[in-house]
Backbone as CSV, one residue per row, in Angstrom:
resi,resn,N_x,N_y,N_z,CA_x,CA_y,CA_z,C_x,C_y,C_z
1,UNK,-23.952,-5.822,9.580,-23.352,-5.102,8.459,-21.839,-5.246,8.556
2,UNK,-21.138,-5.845,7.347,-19.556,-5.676,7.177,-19.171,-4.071,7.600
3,UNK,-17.946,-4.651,8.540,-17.053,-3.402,8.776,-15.919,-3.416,8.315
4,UNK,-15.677,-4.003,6.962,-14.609,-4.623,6.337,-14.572,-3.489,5.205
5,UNK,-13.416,-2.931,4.678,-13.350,-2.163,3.418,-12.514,-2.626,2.912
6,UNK,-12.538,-2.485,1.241,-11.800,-3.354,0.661,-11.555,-1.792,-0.650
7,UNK,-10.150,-0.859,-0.500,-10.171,-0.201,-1.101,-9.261,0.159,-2.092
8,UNK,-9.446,0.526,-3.210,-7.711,0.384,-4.278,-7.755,1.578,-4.911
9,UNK,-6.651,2.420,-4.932,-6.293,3.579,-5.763,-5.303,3.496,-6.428
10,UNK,-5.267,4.396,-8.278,-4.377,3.942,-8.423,-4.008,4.802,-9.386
11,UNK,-2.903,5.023,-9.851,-2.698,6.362,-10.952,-1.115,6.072,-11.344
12,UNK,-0.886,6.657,-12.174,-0.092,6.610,-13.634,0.959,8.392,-13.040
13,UNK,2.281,7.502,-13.070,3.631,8.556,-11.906,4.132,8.677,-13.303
14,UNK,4.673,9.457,-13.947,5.913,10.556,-14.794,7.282,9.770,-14.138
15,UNK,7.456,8.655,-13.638,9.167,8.571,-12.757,9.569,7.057,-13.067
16,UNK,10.439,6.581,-12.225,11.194,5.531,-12.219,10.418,4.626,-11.535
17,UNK,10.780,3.152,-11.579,9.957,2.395,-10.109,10.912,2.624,-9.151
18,UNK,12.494,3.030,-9.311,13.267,2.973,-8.343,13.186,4.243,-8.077
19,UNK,12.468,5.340,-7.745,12.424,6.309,-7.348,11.220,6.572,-6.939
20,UNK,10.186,5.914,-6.793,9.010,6.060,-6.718,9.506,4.988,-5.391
21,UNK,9.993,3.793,-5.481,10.425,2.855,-4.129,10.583,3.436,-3.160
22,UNK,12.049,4.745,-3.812,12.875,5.306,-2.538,11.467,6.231,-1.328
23,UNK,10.972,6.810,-2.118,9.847,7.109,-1.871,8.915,6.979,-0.529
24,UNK,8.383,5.409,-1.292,7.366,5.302,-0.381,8.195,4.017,0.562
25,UNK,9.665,3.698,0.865,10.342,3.098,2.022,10.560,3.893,2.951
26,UNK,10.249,5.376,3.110,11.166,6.345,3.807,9.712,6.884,4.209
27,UNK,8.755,6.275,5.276,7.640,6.857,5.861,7.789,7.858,6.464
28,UNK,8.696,7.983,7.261,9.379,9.430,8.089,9.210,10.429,7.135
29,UNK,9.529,10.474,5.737,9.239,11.526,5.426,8.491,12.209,4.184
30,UNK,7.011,11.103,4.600,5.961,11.219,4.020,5.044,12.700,4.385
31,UNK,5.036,13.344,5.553,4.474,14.153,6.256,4.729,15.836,5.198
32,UNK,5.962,15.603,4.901,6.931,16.614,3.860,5.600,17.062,2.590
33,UNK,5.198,15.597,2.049,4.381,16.149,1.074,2.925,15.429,1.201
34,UNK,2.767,14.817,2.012,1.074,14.189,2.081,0.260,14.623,2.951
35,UNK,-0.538,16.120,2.428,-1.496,16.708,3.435,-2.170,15.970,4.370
36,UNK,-2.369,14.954,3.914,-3.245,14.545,5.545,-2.756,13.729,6.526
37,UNK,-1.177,13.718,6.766,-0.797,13.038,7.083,-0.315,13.598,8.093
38,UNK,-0.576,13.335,9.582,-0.346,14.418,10.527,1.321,14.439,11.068
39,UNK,1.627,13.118,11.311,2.699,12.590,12.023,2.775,11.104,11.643
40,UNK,4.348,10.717,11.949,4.513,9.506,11.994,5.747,9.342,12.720
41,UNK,5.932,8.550,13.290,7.154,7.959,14.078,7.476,6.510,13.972
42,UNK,8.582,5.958,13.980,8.935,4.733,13.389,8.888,3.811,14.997
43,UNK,8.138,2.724,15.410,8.250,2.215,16.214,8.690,0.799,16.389
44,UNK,9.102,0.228,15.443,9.935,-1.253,15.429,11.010,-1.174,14.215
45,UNK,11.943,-1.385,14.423,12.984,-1.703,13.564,12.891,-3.222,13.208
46,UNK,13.122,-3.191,11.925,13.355,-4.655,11.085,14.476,-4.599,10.500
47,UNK,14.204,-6.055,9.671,15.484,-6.887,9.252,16.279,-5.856,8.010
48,UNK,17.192,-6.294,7.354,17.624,-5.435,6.408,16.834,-4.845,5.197
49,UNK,15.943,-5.822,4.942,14.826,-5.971,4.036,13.899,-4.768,4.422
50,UNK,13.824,-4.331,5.321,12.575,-3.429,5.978,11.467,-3.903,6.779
51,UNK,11.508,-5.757,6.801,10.832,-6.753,7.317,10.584,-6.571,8.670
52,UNK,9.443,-6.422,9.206,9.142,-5.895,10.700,9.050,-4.611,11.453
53,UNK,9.645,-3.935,10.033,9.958,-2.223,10.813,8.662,-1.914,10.482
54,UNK,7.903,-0.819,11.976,6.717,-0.492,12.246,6.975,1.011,12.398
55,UNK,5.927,1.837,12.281,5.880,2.933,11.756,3.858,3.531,12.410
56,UNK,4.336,4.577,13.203,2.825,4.767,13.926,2.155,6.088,12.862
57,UNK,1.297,5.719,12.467,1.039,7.013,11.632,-0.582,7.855,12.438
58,UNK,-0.249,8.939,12.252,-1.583,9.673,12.258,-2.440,10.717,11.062
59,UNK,-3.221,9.878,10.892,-3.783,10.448,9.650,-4.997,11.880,9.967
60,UNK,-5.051,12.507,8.527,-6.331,13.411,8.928,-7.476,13.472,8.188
61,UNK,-9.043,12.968,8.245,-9.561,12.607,7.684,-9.800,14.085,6.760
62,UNK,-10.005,14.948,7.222,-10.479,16.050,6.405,-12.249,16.421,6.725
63,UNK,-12.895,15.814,7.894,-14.142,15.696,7.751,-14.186,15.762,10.071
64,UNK,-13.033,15.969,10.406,-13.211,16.004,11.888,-13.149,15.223,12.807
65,UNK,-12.342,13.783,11.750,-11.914,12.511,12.555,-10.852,12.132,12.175
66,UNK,-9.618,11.880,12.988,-8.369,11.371,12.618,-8.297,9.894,12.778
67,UNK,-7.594,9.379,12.147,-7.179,7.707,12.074,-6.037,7.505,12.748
68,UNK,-5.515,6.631,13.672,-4.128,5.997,14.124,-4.409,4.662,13.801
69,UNK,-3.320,4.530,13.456,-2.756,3.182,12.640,-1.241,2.545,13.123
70,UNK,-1.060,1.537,13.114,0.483,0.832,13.247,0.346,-0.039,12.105
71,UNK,1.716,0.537,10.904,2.167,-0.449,9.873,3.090,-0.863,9.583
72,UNK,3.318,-2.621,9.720,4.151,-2.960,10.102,4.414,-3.802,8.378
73,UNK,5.997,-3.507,7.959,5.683,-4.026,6.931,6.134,-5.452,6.754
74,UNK,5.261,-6.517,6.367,5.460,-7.653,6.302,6.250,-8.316,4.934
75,UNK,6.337,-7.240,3.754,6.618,-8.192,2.511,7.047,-6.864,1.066
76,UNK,8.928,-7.375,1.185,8.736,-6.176,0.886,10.017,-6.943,-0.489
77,UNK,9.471,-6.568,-1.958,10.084,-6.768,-3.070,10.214,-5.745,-3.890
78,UNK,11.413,-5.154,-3.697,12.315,-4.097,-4.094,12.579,-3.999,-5.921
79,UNK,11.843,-2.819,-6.904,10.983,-1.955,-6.149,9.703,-2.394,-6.992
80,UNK,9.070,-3.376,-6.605,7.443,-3.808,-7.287,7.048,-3.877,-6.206
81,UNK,6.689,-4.310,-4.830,5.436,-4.347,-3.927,6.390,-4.504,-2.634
82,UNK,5.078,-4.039,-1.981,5.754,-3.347,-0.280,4.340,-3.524,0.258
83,UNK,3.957,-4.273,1.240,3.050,-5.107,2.266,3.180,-4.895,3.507
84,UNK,2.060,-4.280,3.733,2.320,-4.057,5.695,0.689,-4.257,6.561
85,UNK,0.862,-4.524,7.456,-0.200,-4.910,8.742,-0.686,-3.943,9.477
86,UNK,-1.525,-3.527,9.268,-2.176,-2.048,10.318,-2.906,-2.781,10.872
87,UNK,-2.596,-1.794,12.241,-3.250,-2.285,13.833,-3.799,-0.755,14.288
88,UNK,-4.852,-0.709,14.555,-5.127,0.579,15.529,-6.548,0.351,15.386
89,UNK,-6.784,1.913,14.834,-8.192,2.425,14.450,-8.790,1.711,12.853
90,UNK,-7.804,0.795,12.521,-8.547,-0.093,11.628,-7.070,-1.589,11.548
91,UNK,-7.701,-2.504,11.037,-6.966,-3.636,11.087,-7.422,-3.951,9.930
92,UNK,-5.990,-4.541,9.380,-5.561,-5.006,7.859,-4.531,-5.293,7.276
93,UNK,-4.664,-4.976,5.986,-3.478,-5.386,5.108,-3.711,-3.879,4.236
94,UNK,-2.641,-3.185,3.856,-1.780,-2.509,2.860,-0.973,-3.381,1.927
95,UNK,-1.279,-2.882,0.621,-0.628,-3.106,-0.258,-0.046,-2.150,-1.603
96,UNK,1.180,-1.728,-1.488,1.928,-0.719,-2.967,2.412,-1.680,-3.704
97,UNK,1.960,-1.838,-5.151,2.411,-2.444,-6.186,2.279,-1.149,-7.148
98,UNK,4.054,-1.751,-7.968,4.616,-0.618,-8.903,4.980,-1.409,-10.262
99,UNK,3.909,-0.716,-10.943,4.259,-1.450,-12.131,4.731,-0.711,-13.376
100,UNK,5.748,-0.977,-14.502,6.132,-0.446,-15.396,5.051,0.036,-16.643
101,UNK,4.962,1.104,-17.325,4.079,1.741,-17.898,4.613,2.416,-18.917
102,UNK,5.472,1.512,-20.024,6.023,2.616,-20.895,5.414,3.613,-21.460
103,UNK,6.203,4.616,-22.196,7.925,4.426,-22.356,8.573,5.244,-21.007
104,UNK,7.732,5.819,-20.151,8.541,6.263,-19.147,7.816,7.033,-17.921
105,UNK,6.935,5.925,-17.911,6.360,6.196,-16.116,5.617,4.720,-15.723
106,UNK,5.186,4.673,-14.485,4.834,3.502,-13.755,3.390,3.744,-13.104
107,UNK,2.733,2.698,-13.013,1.474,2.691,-12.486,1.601,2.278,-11.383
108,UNK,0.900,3.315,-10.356,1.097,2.589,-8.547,-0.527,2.372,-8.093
109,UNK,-0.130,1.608,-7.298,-1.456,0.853,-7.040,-1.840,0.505,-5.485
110,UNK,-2.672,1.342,-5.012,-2.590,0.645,-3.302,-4.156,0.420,-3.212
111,UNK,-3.457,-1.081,-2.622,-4.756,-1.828,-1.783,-4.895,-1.861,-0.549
112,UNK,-6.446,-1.353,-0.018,-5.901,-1.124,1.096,-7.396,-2.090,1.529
113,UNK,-7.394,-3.227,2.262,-8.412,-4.062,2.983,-8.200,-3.992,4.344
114,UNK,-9.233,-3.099,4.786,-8.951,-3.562,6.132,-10.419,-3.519,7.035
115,UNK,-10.781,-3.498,8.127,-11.894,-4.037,9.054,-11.781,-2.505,10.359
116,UNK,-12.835,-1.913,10.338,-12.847,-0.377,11.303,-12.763,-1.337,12.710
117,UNK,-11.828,-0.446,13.357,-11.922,-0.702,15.186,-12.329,0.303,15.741
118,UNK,-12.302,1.596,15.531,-12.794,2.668,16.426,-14.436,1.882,16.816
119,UNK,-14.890,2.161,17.887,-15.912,1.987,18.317,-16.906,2.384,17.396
120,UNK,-17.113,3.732,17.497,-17.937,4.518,17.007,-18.096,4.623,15.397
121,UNK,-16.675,4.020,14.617,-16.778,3.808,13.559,-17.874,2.700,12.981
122,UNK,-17.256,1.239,13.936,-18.148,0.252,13.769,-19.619,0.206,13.891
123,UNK,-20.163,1.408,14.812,-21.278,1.248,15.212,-22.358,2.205,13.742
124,UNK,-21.386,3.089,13.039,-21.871,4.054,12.533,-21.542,3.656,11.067
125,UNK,-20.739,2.711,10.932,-20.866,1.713,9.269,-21.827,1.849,8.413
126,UNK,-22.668,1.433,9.136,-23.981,0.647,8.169,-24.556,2.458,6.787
127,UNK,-24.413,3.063,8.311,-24.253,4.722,7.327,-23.604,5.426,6.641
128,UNK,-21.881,5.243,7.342,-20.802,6.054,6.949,-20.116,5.088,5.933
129,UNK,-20.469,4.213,5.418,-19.178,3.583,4.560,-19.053,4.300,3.574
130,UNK,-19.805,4.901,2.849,-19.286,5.937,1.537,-18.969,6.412,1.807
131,UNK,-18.878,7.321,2.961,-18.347,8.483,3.680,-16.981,8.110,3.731
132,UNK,-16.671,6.949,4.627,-15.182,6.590,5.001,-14.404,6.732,3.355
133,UNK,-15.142,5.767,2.428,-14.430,5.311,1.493,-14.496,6.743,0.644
134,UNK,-15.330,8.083,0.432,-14.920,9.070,-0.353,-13.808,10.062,0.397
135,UNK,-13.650,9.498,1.994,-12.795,9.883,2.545,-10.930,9.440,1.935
136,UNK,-11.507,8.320,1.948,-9.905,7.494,1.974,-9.436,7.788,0.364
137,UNK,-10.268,8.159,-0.269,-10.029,8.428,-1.637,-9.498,9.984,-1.788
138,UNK,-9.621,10.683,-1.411,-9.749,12.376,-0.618,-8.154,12.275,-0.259
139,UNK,-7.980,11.419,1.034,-6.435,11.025,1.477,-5.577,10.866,0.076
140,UNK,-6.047,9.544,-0.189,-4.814,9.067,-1.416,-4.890,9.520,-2.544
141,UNK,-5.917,10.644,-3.670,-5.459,11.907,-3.943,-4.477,12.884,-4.037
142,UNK,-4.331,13.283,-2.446,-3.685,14.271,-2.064,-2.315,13.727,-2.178
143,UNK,-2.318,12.153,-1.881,-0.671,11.746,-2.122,-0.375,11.323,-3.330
144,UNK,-1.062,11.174,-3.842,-0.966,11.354,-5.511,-0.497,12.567,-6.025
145,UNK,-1.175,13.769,-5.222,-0.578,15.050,-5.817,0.507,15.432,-5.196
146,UNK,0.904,14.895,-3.920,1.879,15.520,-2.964,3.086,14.324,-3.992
147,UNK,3.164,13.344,-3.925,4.024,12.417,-4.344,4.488,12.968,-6.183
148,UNK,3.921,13.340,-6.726,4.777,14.192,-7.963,4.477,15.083,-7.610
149,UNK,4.733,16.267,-6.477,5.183,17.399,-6.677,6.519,16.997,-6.290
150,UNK,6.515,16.099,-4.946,7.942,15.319,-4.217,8.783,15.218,-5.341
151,UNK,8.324,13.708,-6.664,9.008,13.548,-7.565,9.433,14.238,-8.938
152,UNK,8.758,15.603,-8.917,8.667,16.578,-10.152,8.510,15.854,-11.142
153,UNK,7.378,15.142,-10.972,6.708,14.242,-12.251,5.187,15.041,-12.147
154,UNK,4.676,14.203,-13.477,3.543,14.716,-13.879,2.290,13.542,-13.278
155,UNK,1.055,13.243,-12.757,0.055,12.381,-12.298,-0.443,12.208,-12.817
156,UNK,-1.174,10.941,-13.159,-2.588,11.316,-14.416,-3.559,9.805,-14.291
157,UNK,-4.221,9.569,-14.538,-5.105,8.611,-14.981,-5.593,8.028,-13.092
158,UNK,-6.114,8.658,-12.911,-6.324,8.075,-11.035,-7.497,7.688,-11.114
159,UNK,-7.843,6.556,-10.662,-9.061,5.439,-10.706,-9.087,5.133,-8.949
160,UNK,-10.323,4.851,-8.438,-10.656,4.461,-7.525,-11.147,3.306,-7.648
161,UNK,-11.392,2.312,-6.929,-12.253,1.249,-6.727,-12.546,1.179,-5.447
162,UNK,-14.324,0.444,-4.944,-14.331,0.243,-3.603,-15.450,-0.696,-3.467
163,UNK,-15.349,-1.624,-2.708,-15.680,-2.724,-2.086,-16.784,-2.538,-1.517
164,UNK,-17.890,-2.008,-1.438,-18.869,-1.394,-0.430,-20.311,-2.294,-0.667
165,UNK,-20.561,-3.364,0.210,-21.813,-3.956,-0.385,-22.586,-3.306,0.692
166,UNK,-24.024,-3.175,0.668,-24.894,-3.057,1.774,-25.322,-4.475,2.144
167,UNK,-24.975,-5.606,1.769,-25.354,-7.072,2.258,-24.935,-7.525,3.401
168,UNK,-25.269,-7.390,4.467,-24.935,-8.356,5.941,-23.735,-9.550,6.075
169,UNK,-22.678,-9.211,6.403,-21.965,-10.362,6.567,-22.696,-11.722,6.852
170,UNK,-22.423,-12.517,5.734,-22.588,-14.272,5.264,-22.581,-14.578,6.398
171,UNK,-21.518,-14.784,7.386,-21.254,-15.707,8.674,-22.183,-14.891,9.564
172,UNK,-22.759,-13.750,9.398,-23.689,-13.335,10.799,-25.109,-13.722,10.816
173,UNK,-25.354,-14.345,9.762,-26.607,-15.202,9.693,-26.736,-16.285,9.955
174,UNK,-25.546,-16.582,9.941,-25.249,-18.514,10.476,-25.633,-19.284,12.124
């Protein structure tokens, strides 16, 4: 069974893209308004760009399991999309794309693909993947609501998508 999730949220901000940027570049002080977000500490400094700077986060599932993560951001175009590499309790790719939405708010969009490492996660997949994924939806929600109270904007139109086949990874039959 894939331990791969492939997950996208996405909703319609009341604000600027350049204020919605300032935003989500400044992880340190995400904790301020994103309930499940336990802690974070910045652990690699990058280039001027933000290129390489790593950032340890601890998340809270809401269900009696926390996530640690390292995201390191790899790709960052000021202010439409911001790309980073998580290493921990899951491995992947993050992705924030900000797109314009007249006459005066922006649609944000995170993709989040990545592959479970906790042990116990992997072993407990084949059961919990809705679980994880009504989890991770639960998370990015809350920063949907925490992120316009931050920006004293209004939220609206929030769509989920999720990747969830019950089909056996292709290559494990080979």
């Amino acid at each position: 069974m894939s331990r791969r999730l492939v997950l996208i949220s996405r909703w319609r901000l009341e604000t600027s893209r350049e204020r919605l940027w300032e935003l989500l570049v400044d992880p340190l002080g995400w904790p301020r308004w994103w309930p499940h977000l336990v802690g974070v500490r910045r652990v690699a400094s990058g280039d001027s760009d933000g290129i390489g700077t790593g950032y340890a986060f601890r998340w809270r599932s809401g269900i009696g399991y926390t996530v640690r993560i390292v995201m390191t951001t790899r790709r960052a175009d000021a202010p439409r999309e911001l790309e980073g590499t998580a290493n921990g309790d899951l491995s992947g790719i993050g992705l924030w794309v900000i797109e314009e939405d007249p006459p005066s708010a922006v649609r944000l969009t995170y993709r989040w693909d990545v592959e479970l490492r906790k042990p116990w996660m992997r072993c407990l997949a084949p059961l919990l993947r809705r679980v994880f994924a009504r989890r991770h939806f639960a998370v990015m929600a809350g920063g949907a609501a925490g992120m316009a109270r931050e920006l004293a904007c209004r939220v609206s139109d929030i769509e989920e998508w999720s990747a969830i086949s019950p089909v056996p990874d292709a290559t494990r039959n080979r």
